[in-house]
C-alpha positions as a Markdown table, in Angstrom:
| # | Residue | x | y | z |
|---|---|---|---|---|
| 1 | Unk | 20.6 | 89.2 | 65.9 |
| 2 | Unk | 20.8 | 92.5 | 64.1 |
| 3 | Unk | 18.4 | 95.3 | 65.8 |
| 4 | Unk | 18.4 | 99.2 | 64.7 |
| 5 | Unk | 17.9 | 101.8 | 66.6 |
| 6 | Unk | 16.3 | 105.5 | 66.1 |
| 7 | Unk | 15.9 | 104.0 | 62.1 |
| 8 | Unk | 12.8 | 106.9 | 61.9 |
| 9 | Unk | 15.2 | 109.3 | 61.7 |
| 10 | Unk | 17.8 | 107.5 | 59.0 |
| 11 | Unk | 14.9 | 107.4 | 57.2 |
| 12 | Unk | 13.9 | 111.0 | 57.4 |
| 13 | Unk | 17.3 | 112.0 | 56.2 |
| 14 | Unk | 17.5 | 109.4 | 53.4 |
| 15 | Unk | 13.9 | 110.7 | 52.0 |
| 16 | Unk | 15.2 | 114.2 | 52.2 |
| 17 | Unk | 18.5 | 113.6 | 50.1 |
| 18 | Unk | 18.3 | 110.8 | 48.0 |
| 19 | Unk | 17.0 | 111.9 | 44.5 |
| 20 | Unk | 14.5 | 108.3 | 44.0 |
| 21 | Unk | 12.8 | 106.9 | 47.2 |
| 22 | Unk | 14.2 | 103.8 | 48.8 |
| 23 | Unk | 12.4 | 100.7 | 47.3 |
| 24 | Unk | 11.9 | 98.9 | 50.6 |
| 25 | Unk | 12.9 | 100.1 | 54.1 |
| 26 | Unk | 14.2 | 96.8 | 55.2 |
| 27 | Unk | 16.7 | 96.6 | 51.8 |
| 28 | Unk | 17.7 | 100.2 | 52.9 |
| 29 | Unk | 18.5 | 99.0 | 56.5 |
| 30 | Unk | 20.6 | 95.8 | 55.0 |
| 31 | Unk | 22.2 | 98.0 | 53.0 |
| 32 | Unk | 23.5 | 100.2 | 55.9 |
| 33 | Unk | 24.8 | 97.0 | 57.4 |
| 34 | Unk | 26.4 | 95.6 | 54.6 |
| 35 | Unk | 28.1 | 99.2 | 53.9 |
| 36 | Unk | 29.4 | 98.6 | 57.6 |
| 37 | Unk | 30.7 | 95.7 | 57.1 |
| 38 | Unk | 33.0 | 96.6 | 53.7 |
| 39 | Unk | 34.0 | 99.6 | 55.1 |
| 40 | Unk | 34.0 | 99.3 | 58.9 |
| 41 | Unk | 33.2 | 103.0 | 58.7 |
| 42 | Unk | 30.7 | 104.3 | 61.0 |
| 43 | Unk | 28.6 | 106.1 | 58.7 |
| 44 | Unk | 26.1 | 105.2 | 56.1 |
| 45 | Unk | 27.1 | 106.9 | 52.5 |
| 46 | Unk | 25.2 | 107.8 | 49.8 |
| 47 | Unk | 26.9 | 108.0 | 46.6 |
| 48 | Unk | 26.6 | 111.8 | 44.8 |
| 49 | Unk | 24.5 | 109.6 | 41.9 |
| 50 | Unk | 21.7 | 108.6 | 44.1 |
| 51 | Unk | 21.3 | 112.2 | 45.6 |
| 52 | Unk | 19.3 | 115.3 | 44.7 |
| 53 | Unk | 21.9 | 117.7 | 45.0 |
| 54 | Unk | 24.6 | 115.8 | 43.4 |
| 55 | Unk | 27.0 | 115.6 | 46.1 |
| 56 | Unk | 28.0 | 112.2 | 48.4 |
| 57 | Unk | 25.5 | 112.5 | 51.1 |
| 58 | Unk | 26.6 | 110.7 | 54.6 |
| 59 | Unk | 24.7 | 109.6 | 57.6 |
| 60 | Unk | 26.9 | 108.6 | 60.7 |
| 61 | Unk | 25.7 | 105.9 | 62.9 |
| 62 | Unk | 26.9 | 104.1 | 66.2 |
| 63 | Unk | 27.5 | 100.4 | 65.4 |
| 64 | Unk | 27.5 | 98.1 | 68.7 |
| 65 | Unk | 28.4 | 94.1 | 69.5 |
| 66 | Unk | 26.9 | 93.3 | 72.6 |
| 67 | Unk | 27.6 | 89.8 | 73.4 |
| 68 | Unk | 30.0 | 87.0 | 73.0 |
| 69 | Unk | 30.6 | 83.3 | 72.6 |
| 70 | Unk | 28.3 | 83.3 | 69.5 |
| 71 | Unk | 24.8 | 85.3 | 71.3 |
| 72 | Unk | 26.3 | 88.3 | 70.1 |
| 73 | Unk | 23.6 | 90.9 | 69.4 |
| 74 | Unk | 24.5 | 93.8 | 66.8 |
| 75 | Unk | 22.9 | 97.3 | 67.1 |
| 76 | Unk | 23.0 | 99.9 | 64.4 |
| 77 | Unk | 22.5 | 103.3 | 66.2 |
| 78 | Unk | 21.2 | 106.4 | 63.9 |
């Protein structure tokens, strides 16, 4: 189970910065997971195409994995 915490302000920042609005809020929040998982970085990047002033825009986050023996639970903290 994937949950995400404090997303109202992610998406604050992401309306301020990115230069097009995001097309669905739940694509933007699978998005921020499946950058996680690539990068294993613990921060949600923007690329300097996609942003208003040009430059790479990043978001840090918290990512947890509460749980084990397969009832792991995975929280996304913004």
């Amino acid at each position: 189970m994937t949950n995400y915490v404090n997303e109202a302000a992610f998406f604050a920042w992401y309306d301020e910065v990115a230069a097009e609005p995001e097309q669905s809020r739940p694509a933007l929040l699978e998005d921020v997971a499946r950058q996680y998982r690539e990068t294993r970085q613990a921060e949600y990047v923007l690329p300097s195409a996609q942003t208003r002033t040009g430059r790479e825009e990043r978001y840090p986050l918290r990512y947890e994995n509460v749980g084990c023996c397969g009832a792991s639970t995975v929280f996304y903290c913004f």
